[in-house]
N, C-alpha and C positions, 0 to 999 in steps of 0.2 A: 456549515459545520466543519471546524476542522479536521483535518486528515488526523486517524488514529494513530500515535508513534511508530516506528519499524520496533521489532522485538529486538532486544538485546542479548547477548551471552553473559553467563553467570559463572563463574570459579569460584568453590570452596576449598580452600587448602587445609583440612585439619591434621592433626599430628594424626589419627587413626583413620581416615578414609577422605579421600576427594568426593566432590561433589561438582556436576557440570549440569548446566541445564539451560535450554532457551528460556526465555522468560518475555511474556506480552506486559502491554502497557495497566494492563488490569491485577498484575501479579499473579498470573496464572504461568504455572512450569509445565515446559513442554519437551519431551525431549530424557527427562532426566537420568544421568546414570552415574552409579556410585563404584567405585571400587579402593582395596586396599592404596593407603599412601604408598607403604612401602618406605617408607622415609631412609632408610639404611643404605638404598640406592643411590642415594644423593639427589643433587638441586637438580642438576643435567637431566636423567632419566626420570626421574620424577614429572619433570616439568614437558617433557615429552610425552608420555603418556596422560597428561593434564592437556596437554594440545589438543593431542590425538581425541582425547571424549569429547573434546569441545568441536570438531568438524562429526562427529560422528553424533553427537546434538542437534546440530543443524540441521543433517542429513535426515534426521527419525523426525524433529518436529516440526519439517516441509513446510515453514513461515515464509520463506527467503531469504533476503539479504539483511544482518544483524548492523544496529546502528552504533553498537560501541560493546565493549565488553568490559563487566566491572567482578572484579577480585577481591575476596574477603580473605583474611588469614592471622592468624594470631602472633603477636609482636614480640619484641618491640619491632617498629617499621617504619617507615618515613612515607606516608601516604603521598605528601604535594612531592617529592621527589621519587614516587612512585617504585621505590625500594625495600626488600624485605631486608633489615641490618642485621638482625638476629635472631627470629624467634625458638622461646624458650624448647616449644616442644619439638624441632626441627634442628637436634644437631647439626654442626657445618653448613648449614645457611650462612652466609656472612655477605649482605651485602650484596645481594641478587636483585638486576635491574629487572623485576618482572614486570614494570608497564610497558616497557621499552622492547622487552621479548616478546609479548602479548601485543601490540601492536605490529610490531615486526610482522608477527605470525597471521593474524587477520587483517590486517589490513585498515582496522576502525580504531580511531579513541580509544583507551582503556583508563581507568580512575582502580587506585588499590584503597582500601581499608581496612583496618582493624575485623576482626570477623562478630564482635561481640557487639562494636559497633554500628557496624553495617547493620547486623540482627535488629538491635533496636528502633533503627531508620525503620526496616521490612517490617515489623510490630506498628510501629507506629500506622504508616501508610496504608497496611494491607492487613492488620491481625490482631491482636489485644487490646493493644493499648492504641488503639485508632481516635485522634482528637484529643488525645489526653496533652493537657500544656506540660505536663510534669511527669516522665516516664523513663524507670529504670529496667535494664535488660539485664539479667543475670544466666551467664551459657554452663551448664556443670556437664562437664562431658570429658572427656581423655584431661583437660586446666578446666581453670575456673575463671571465666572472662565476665566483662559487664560492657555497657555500655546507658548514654543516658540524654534524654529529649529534655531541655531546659526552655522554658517560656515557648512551646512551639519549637524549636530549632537544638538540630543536632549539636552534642558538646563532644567537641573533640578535645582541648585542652592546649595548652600554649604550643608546644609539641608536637601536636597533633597523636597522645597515646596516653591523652584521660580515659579516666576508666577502668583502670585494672583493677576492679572490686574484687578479684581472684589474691590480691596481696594485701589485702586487710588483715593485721595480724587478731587471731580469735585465740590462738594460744601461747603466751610468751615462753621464751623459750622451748617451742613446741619441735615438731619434726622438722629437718631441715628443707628448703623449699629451691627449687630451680633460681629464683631469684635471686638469693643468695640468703636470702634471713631467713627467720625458722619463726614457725606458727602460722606459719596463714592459711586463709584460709579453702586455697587450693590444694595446702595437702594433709586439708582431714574431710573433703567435699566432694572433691574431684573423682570419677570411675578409679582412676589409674589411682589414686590413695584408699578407697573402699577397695580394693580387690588387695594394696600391699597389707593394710592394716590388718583387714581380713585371715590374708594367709601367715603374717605373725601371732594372731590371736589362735589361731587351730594349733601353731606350732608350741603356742605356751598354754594352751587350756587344760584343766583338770578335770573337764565335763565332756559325754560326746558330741559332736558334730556332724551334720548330714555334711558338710561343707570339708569334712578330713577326706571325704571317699573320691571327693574332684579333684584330677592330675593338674590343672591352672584354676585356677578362684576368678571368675571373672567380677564387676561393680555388680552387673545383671543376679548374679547367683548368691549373692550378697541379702538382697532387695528380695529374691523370692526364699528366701530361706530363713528370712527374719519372718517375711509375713507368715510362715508355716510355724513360728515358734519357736524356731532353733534357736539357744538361750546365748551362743556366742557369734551369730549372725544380729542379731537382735542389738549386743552390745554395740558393733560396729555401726549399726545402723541408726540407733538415738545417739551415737556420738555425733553423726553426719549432720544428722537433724539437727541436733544443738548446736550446732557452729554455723551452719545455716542461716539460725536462728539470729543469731548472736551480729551475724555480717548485717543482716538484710535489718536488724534493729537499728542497727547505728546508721547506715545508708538512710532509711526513711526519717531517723533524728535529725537528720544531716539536710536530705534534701524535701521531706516532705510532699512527695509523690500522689499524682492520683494513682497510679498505679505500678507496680513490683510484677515482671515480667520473667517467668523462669523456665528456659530450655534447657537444649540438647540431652544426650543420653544418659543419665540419672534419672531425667527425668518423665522417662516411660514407664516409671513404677507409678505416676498419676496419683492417686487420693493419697498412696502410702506414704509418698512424699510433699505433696503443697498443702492436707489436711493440716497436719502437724505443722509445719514450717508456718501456715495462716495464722495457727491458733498463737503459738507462739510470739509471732511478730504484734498479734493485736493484742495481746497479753502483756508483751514488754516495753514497746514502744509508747513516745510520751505522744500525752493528749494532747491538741486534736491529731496528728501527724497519724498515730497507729489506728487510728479510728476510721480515717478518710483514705487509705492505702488501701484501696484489694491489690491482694496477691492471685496472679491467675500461670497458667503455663501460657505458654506459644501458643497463638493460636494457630499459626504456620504449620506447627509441626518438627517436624525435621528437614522442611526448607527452609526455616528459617533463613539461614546465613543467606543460602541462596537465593533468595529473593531480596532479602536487604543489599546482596552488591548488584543487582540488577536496578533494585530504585537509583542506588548510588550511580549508576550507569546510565538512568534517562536523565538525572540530574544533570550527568557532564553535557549530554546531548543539546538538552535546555539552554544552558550557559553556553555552548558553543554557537548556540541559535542566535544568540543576543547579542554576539560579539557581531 
């Protein structure tokens, strides 16, 4: 029998918290530890402190010696040139060799992705959507990412930055969007658009609010304040739905999915959020396509990311093997 792989290291870079963690060849996290990006800091300090978790990972999930380490993070980015060029939610990023610094730093292989991307690979592999030929990732959290498994095999796109199901327009001439165009559907989905939407809806409502007595509006307080009945938390929050609704219809028209895969932090509000979005997507969607689609959350969790750049990291290890 062959020898079990060495574990790898995992980087999640999201615009609101890093994620580090060892990761075995079973997709089990070991090790894990999360703290503020801090993104204001810049790329430098930032990416120091993203080191610094990553030996101090090591150190807690006492595996040994790591055989590569893989990097998820939201784009745009040049994965084969293992570059972050811009990403949306990472002011002044331009252009940061982080494979090249992350190898630097440990010493092994490192491979970057897309983080919605990556997510989708770790679903596949290790969580929902495991053996599904046809599976879409959608991440609602600080943006709105996606990512998607075509015939068995990861779709990156010419580019390598298919995927951004996060810029699907759901309302024309809608709010204006990081992107540059307006309506999509990152900013009537995303935490960081439930919390602004949120806090303009208290400041123009003619009804009370449990939600006027909170100093910041967070997505979360959104979410438990609609479920309690608050009539302009509620607004906010079948708006989210519907546009939800509205992306993930056209994506299943489009690719015809066994399965619609939806994380990060949105989506800890659970039934409040994939009940509705279900119902809807089998309601609007054409037949057979809305019929043969479940929609489920992570089954990951909130490692997602992190586990999806850890497969993306036994992958390199593989393909280094063969050469």
């Amino acid at each position: 029998m062959a020898d079990s792989p060495r574990p790898v290291l995992a980087l999640d870079i999201g615009g609101t918290k890093l994620a580090v963690a060892v990761v075995s060849a079973d997709g089990r996290t070991h090790g894990l530890t999360v703290e503020p990006t801090r993104k204001e800091e810049g790329p430098d300090a930032v990416l120091r402190r993203l080191f610094d978790m990553g030996h101090r990972a090591m150190v807690t999930a006492g595996l040994g010696a790591i055989s590569a380490v893989g990097i998820s993070c939201g784009g745009p980015l040049d994965a084969r040139a293992g570059v972050l060029i811009s990403p949306l939610h990472l002011p002044g990023w331009v252009n940061v060799p982080i494979v090249e610094l992350a190898q630097r730093e440990f010493g092994v292989p490192a491979v970057l992705e897309n983080d919605a991307t990556a997510a989708v690979l770790g679903e596949h592999r290790y969580g929902a959507a495991r053996g599904a030929d046809i599976a879409l990732y959608l991440t609602v959290s600080t943006g709105v990412g996606g990512g998607a498994i075509v015939n068995g095999r990861l779709h990156r796109g010419a580019a390598g930055n298919g995927g951004e199901f996060g810029h699907i327009v759901v309302r024309h001439g809608g709010r204006p969007c990081l992107c540059g165009r307006n309506g999509c559907l990152e900013t009537y989905a995303s935490g960081t658009s439930i919390a602004a939407r949120a806090t303009e809806a208290v400041a123009a409502a003619t009804q009370p609010s449990m939600l006027a007595a909170l100093p910041v509006i967070r997505g979360e307080d959104v979410s438990s304040t609609a479920l309690a009945g608050d009539p302009v938390a509620t607004e906010v929050w079948d708006e989210t739905v519907a546009t939800l609704v509205d992306a993930i219809t056209d994506l299943v028209n489009v690719f015809e999915p066994n399965v619609v895969v939806l994380g990060g932090g949105v989506t800890r509000s659970g039934a409040q959020l994939l009940d509705p979005v279900r119902a809807g997507v089998l309601r609007d969607a054409m037949a057979p396509a809305g019929a043969a689609a479940r929609v489920e959350l992570a089954g990951l969790g909130d490692e997602v990311c992190v586990v999806g750049a850890a497969a993306l990291a036994f992958d390199r290890v593989q393909e280094d093997a063969r050469v």
